[in-house]
N, C-alpha and C positions, 0 to 999 in steps of 0.2 A: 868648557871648564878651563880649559889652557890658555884660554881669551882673557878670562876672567885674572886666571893667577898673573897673568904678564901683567892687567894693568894694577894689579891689585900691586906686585912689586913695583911697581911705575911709581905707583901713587904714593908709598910709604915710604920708597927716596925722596921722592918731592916733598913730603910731608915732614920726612928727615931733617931735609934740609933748611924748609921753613921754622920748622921748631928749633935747630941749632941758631939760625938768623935771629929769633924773636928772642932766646934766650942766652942770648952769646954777652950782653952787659950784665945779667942779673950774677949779684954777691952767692952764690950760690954754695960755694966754700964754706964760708963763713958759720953759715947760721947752724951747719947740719954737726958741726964736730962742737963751738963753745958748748951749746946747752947740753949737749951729749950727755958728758962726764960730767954738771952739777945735780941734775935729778938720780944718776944710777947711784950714788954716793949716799946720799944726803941721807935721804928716806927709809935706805936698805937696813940703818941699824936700828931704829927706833920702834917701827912695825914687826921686824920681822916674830919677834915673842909673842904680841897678842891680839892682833889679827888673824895669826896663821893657826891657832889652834880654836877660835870661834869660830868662823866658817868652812872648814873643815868637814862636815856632812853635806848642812844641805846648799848653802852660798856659791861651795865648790863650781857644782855644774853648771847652775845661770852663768858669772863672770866669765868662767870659760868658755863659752859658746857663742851666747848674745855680743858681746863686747867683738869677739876675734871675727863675727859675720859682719855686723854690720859696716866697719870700717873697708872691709872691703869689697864688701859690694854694692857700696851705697858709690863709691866714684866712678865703679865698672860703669854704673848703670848712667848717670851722669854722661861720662863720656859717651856711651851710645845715642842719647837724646840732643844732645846739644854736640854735634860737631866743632873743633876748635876752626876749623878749615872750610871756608863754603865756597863756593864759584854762583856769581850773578852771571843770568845771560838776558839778555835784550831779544824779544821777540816779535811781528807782530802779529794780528787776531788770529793768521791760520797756521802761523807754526807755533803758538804758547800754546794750547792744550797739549799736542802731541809732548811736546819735550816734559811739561807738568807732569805727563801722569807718567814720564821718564825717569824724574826726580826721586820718585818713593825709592824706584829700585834699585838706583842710585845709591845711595844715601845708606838705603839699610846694607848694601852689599860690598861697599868700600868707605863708609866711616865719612864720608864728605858731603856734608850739604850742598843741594843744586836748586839754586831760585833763578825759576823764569817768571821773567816779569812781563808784562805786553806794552809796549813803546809803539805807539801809532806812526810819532813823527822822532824816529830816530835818527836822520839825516840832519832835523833841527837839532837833536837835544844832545848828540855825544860830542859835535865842538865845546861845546860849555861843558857839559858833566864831567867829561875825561878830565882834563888839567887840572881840573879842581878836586880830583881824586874820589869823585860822585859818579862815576860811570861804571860799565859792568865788566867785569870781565871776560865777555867773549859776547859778540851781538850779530846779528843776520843782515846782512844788504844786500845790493847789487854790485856787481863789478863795476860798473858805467861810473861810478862816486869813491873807485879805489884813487885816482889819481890825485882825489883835491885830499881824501883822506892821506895819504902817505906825505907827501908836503909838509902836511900841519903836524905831522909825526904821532898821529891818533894810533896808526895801524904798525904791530910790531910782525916782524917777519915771522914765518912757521917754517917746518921741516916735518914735511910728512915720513922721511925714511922709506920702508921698503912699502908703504902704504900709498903713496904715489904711483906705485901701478895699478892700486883699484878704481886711478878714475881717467874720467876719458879727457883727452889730451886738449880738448878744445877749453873746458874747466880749469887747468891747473893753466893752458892760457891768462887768459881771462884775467886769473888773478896774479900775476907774473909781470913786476915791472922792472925794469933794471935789474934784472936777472935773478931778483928775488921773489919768492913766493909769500902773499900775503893775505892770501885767502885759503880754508879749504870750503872745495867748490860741493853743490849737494841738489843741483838741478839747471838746465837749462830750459829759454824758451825761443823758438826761432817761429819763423812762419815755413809755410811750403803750398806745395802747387795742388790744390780741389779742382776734381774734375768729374762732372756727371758721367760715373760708369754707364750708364743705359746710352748713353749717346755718345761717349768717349770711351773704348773698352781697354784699349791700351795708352797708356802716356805717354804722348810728344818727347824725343829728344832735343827736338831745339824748337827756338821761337816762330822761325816760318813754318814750323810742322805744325805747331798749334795754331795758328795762324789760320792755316791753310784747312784746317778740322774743323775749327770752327767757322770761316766762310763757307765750307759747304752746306753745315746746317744751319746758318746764315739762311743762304739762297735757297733751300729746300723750306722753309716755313715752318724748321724744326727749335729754332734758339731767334732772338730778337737781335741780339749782338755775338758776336766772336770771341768777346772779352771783356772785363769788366775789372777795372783798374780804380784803386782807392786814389784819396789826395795829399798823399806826401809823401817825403823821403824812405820812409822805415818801410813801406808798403810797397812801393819800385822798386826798392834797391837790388831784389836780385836781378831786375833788366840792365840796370844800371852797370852791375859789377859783370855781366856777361860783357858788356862791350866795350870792359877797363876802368867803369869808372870806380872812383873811392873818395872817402872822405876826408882823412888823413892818414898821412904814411907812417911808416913804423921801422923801427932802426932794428937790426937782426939782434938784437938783446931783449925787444918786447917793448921799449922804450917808444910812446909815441909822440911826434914830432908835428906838433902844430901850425909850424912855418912852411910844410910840406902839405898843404891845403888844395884836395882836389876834385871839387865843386866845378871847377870851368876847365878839366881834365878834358883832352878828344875824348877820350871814354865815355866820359858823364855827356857829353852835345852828343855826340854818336847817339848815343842812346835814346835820349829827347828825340831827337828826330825822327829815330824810327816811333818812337811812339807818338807825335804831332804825324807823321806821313799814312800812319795807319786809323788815328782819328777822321784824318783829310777822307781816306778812305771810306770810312763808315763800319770798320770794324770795331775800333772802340769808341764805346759814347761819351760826348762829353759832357755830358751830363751826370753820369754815374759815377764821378768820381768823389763819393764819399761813402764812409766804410756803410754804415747803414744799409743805404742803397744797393753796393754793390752786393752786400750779400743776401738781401732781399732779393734782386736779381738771380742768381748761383741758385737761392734758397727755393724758388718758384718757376727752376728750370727756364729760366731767359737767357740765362748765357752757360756754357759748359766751363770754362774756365773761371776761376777766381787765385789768386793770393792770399794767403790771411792766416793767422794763426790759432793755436788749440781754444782761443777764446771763444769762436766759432762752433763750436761744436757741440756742442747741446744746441742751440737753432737750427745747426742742419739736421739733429738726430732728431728730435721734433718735427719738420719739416715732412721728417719721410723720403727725402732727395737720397737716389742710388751714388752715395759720394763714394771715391778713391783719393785717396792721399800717396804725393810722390815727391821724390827730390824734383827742384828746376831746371828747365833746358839750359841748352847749352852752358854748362856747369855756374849757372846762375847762384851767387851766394847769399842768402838773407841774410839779416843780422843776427847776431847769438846776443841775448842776457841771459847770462847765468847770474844764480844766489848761491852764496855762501856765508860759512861763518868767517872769522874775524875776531884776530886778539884787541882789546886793547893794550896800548903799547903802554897807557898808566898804571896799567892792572900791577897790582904788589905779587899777583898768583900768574903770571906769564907761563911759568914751567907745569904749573897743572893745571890750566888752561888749555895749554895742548897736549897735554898726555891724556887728559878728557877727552877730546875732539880725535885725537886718532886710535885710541884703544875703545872709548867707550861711544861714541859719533861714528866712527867712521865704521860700523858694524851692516849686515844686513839688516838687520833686524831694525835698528833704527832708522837705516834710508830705508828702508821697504814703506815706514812710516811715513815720510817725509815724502816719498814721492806717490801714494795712492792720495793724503791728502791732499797735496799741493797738483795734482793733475796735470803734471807737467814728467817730460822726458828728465828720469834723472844722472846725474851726473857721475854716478858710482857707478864703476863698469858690470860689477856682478847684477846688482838691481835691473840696470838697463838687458843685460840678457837674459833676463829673466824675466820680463817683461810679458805679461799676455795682452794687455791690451794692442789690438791693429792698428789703432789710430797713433797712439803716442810712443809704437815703434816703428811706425811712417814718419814720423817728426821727428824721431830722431835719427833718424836717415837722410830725412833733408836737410839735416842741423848738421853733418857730418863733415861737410866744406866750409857751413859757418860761418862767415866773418864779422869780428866781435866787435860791440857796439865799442869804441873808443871811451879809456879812463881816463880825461881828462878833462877838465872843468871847462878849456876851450867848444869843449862839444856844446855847452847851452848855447854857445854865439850863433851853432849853425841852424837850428831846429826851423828858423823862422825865414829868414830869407831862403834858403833852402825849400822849403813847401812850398812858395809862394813861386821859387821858379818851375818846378811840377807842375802846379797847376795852371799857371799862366801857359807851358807848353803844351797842358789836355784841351785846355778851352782855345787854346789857339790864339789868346789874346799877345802874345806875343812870339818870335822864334826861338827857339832854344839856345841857337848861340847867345842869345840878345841875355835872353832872360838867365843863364846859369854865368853868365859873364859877370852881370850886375849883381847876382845874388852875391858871387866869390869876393866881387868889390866889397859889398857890405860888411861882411862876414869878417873880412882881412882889417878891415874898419874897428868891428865888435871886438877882435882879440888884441887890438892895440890899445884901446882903451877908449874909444872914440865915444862911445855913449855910458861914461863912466858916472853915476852917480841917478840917471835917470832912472825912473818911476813910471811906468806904466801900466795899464789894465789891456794886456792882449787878449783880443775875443772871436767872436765870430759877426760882431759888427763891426767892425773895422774898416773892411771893405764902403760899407754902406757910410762911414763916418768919414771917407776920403783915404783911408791906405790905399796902397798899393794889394792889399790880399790881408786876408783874414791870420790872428794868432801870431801876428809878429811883432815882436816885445821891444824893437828898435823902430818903429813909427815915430815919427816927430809928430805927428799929428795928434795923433792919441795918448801924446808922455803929457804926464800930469804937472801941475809946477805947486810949490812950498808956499803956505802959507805963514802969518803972522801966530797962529796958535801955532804950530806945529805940520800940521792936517797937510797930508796932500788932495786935489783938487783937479776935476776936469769935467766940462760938458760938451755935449754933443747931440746935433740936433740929426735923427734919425725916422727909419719908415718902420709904419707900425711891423710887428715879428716878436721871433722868439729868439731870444737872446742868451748866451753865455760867454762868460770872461774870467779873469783872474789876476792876481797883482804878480807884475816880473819887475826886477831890479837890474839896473845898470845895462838896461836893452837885452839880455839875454836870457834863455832860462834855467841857468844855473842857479838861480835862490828866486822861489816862487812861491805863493800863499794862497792857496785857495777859502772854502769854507773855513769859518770861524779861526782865519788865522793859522791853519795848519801848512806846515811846509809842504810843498809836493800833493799838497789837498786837492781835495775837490773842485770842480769848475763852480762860480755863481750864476746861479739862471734868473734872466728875466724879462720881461714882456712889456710891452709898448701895443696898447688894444689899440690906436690911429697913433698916427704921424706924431711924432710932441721930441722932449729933448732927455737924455736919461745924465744925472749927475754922478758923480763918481766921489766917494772921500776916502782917505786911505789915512791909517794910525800908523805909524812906524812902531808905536812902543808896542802895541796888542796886535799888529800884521790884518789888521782885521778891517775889510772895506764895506763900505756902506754904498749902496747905491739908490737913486732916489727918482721916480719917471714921474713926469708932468706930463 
């Protein structure tokens, strides 16, 4: 109840002051004193003799009654149906029901309409709707898309107050750039370290302990491999950050520093090597480096070890596998995404915007919502200790060191040359110095501007069509070129498979389109029954690619 009255006084300043702002021009003086004094005059002598003695029995009570209710309860009621004050939020498919069926209670218990709307491709649509004063007021993202948000000056700062200490400090990270706060945070997701309790009953402290657990039941005919590692960056990286490496640095204000690029870091080769020296070995396959695989492998007791995150976890609970979940050795750090809300910074409602989001959002009762939905560790410290599920108070144990995926738009440049030096170091096709060297070359390439304007369909044929590795959006070989209609354009002659791709801009994947044109969408699939050449066409105006196999 005391929750309640604070924000209920929150909202009626806010409201205050809104209604003061909207009607601070209107003549308001004016109109309510002229017609005053010409109706109370005029009328008072003429009637008062022989009106006042006809209705007098029975007239008396109707006009008194009817007349003096209705005027005033017919705007009471008004005013509660139609709020003057609403707040739009941006959602998408698994957080809009939750906050909708939020909105009733909302609405009837503080006088403020709350519309959630469901925005699939919000990442496309609040550069445009914002500025143009068509956006919502508060909308849900990632932190990874705070940095290019803040820039174009979409995102206005928040001030959680004394509510900043209900969340966990890795969250209010996250959304913290130059010293300012621009998110509140409401869940994070990290990976961490699965391990076959029946055959691994306590967790490895460091990498040669697992290592060394899993070559025994290696050589006992109890596991196939030792380990079982995916194919890219996001999936190593806590091997990676044990042995120093990173991706880009960060200035002690939160600020990250993209000219501070550390891909060909000792850290990051250190690391490669141990894991190219342990494939040499026969401990890890190279073959199994794709997420499927690998946890097909973990999922069917081949390997005791995996990597991987809560996405996992309906196939292992299906499976049947006796799993455990634990932080990584040798104080290995996965990535953190955290989600949060987000003002917009056009919004006319900024101030009850956030007095929403921290009196009436940042409650239990509404993360309780948000994180059984979203199935993820949530970001609210009460929720998260409260927590009963094992699994997603294991993840968030291992999320506890964290280290956050970078808010800055330079991150699309790494995604692709980056994977392609992982895996070039699992398969062995090259050495690690060689390969995170060339990758860092690229990359340093990509944020100068060097493949500015290109067009390409990054896939998983790429390899097969002459790249260097699959999914990398700065290939010359696969960048498409501008036709006479408009149409971008490319073919390639390929082995029969199953294929998927998607369109990336300016060699990076910071603006990407998958299905029907959606930003950040879906991959396209498809298939080549023998050898033949598959076309590619690409629309700038509808983002929408067509592709075409002979």
């Amino acid at each position: 109840m005391l929750k309640k009255m604070t924000l209920f006084i929150s909202l009626m300043l806010v409201l205050g002051l809104l209604l003061v702002a909207c009607g601070g021009e209107e003549p308001t003086a004016v109109p309510t004193e002229a017609p005053a004094e010409q109706p109370t005059e005029a009328p008072s002598e003429e009637p008062t003799e022989e009106p006042m003695e006809e209705p007098t029995e029975e007239p008396m009570e109707e006009p008194t009654e009817e007349p003096m209710e209705e005027p005033t309860e017919e705007p009471m009621e008004e005013a509660a149906e139609e709020p003057e004050v609403s707040i739009t939020i941006w959602a998408d498919d698994t957080r809009t029901p939750i906050l909708q069926a939020l909105a009733e209670d909302f609405e009837e218990t503080y006088g403020v309409a709350l519309v959630v709307e469901q925005v699939m491709d919000i990442n496309d649509q609040l550069p445009i709707a914002a500025p143009a004063g068509e956006g919502p007021d508060i909308f849900i993202g990632p932190h990874d898309r705070l940095g290019g948000w803040v820039d174009s000056g979409l995102v206005a700062p928040i001030d959680l107050g004394d509510k900043s200490a209900d969340f966990v400090q890795v969250g209010l990270d996250a959304f913290t750039l130059g010293g300012e706060l621009y998110g509140m945070p409401y869940a994070i997701e990290n990976m961490a370290l699965f391990r076959n309790a029946d055959l691994v009953p306590n967790a490895p402290e460091t990498w040669d302990e697992l290592l060394a657990a899993g070559q025994a039941l290696q050589e006992s005919g109890d596991v196939t491999y030792a380990f079982a590692l995916e194919d890219n960056g996001f999936k190593v990286y806590p091997i990676l950050t044990s042995f120093g490496g990173y991706v880009f640095g960060r200035s002690e204000d939160g600020t990250w520093q993209p000219e501070d690029l550390g891909i060909d870091s000792e850290g990051m080769i250190a690391a490669g090597q141990w894991i190219a020296d342990n494939v040499e070995a026969g401990l890890i396959s190279p073959n199994a480096n794709d997420g499927d695989t690998a946890q097909t492998l973990f999922a069917e007791g081949e390997t005791p070890f995996l990597m991987t995150g809560p996405w996992a976890l309906s196939q292992f609970r299906e499976s049947g596998v006796n799993y455990a979940i634990s932080p990584f050795p040798s104080d290995g750090q996965p990535f953190a995404g955290v989600q949060g809300f987000m003002i917009n910074a056009f919004s006319p409602n900024v101030l009850l915007a956030q007095a929403l989001l921290t009196e009436f959002v940042a409650t239990d009762e509404v993360m309780s919502e948000l994180y059984i939905t979203g199935d993820r560790p949530s970001a609210f410290a009460p929720v998260l200790a409260a927590t009963d599920d094992p699994d997603l108070v294991a993840f968030g144990e291992a999320g506890e060191n964290a280290a956050l995926m970078p808010a800055i738009p330079e991150m699309g440049a790494v995604w692709g040359s980056w994977n392609n030096a992982v895996i070039l170091t699992i398969t062995g096709e090259d050495t690690p110095e060689n390969a995170f060297a060339t990758a860092a070359g690229q990359i340093r390439e990509l944020v100068g501007g060097a493949t500015a304007g290109m067009v390409n369909v990054p896939g998983s044929y790429q390899a097969a069509a002459g790249c260097e590795g699959d999914w990398d959006p700065a290939c010359e070989v696969t960048a498409m070129a501008e036709g006479d209609d408009g149409l971008w354009t490319s073919s390639h002659e390929l082995p029969a498979g199953d294929y998927e791709g998607k369109v990336a801009l300016d060699g990076t994947w910071t603006t990407n389109y998958g299905v029907d044109g959606v930003a950040d969408g879906d991959n396209y699939a498809f298939s080549l029954p023998a050898d033949g050449t598959v076309s590619f066409s690409y629309d700038p105006e509808t983002n929408i690619l067509t592709i075409t196999v002979e």
